[in-house]
Wavefront OBJ file of the C-alpha trace (Angstrom):
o trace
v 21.136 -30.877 -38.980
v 20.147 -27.440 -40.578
v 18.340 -27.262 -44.040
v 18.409 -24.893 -46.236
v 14.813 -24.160 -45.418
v 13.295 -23.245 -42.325
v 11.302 -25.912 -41.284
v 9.571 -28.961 -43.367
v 8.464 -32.489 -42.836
v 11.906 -33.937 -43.062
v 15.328 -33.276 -45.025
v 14.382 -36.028 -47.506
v 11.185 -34.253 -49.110
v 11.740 -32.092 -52.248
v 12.098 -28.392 -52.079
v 10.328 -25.426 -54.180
v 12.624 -22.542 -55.088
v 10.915 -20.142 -56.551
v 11.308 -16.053 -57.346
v 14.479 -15.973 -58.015
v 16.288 -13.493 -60.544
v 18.055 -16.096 -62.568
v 15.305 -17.929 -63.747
v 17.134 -21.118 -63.707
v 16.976 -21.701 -60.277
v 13.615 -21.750 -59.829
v 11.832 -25.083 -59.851
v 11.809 -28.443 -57.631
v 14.672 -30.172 -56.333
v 14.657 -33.985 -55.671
v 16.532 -35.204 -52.736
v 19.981 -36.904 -53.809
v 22.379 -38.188 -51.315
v 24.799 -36.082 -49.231
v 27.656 -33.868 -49.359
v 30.081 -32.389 -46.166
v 27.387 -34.878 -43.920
v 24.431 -32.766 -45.301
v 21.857 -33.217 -47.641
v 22.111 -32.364 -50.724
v 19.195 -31.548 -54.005
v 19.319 -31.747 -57.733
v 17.144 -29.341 -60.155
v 14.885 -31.955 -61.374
v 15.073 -30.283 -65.070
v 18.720 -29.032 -64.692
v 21.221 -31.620 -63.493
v 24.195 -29.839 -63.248
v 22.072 -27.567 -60.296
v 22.028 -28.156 -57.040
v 21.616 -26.923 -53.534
v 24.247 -28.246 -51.079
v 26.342 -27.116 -48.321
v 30.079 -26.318 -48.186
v 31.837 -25.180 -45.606
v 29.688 -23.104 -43.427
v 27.349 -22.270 -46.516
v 24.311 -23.857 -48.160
v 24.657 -22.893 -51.613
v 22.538 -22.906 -55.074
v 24.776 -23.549 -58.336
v 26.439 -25.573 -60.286
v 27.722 -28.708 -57.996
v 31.076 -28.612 -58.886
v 33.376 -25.683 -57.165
v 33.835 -23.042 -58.752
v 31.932 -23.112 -61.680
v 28.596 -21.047 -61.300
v 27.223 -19.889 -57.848
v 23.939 -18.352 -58.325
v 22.931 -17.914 -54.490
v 24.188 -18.561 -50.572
v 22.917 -18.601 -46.575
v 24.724 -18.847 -43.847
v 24.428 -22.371 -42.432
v 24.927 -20.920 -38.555
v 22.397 -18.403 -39.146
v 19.936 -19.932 -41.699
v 17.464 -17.074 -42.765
v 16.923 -15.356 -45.829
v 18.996 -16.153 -49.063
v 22.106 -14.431 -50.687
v 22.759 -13.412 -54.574
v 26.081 -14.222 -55.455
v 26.877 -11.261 -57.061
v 29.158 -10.944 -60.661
v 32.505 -9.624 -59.280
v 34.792 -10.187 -62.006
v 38.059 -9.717 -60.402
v 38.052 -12.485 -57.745
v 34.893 -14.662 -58.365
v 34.214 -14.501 -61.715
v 31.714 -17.323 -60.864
v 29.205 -15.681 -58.878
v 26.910 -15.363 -61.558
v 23.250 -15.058 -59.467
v 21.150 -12.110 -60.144
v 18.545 -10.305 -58.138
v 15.955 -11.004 -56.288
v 17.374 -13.973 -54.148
v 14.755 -16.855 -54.560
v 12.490 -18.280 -51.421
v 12.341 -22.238 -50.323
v 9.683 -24.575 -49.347
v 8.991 -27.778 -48.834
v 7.378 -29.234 -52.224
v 4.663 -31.881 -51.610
v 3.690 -33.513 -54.621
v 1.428 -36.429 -53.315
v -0.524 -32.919 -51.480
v -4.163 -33.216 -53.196
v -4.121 -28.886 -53.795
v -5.422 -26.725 -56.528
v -3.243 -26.315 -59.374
v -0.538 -24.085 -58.450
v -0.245 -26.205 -54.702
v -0.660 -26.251 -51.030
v -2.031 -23.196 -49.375
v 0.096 -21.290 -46.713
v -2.185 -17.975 -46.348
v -6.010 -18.838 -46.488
v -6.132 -15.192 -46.005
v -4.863 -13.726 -49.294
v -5.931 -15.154 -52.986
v -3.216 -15.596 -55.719
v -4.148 -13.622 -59.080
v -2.879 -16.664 -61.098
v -4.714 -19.448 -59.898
v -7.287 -17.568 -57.305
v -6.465 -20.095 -54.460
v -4.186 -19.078 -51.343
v -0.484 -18.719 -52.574
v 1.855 -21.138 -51.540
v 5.445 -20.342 -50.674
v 4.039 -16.620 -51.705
v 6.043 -14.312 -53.523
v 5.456 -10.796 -53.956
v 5.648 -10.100 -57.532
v 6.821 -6.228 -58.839
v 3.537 -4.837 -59.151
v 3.039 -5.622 -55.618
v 0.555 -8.532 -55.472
v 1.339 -11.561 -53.526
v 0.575 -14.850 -55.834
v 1.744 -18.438 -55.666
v 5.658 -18.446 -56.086
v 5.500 -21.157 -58.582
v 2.693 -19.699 -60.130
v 4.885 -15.774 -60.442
v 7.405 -18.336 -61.912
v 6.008 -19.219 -64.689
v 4.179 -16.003 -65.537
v 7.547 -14.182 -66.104
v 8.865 -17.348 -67.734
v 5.800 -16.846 -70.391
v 6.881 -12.941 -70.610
l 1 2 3 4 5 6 7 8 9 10 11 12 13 14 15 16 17 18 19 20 21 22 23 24 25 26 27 28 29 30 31 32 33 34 35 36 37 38 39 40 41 42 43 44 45 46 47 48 49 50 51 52 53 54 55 56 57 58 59 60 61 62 63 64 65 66 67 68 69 70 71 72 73 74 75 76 77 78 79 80 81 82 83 84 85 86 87 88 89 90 91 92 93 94 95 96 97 98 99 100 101 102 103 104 105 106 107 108 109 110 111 112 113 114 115 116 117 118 119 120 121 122 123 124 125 126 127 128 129 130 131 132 133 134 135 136 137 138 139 140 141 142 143 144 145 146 147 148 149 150 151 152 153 154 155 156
């Protein structure tokens, strides 16, 4: 079975979206049953958000059809996340905005620094001045922590 991200410990785990336009998005999902014989994840501080597949789509939104679709990948092709763009004549519920967000696995038993588990021991996030995890590369250019780019914009 495919998961919305591209490889982790196992599709139980929780998952880190992060960098995403509509800030909503962004945060950790919990693991919470199935859907269509696939896993499925609720927003641990938004319950009405999930990611779950339909049809031949994972999808971040709203869980019920319809209602708000913020972003979508290809389940044959799993790669690099859509924005559902606003298109107000036939899907007046795509309501995502750019950029698309990036997923990881979220480990939070993971003794880390602050911000998380490194993934580059190469490069230093500016926020927290450990490696970034799930990096993101923030306007200016810098590559920091994708959680940690999170919450600076949310404090902007």
């Amino acid at each position: 079975m495919t998961t919305p991200v591209p490889s982790g410990p196992t599709s139980d785990g929780e998952i880190l979206v992060a960098g995403a336009g509509d800030a909503r998005a962004n945060g950790v999902y919990a693991r919470c049953g199935t859907q269509n014989d696939a896993p499925r994840w609720r927003h641990v501080d938004r319950s009405w958000l999930c990611i779950l597949r339909d049809g031949s789509s994972w999808w971040i939104g709203d869980e019920r059809a319809a209602r708000e679709d913020l972003y979508w990948m290809d389940a044959a092709a799993p790669g690099a996340w859509n924005v559902c763009p606003c298109d107000d004549r036939t899907h007046r519920h795509f309501k995502g905005s750019a950029p698309a967000p990036a997923l990881s696995w979220h480990d939070p038993r993971a003794p880390t620094p602050a911000c998380g588990r490194p993934v580059f021991a190469t490069e230093e996030c500016p926020v927290c001045l450990a490696p970034p995890v799930a990096a993101a590369r923030a306007p200016c250019g810098h590559v920091a922590c994708a959680l940690c780019l999170a919450r600076a914009r949310a404090r902007v």
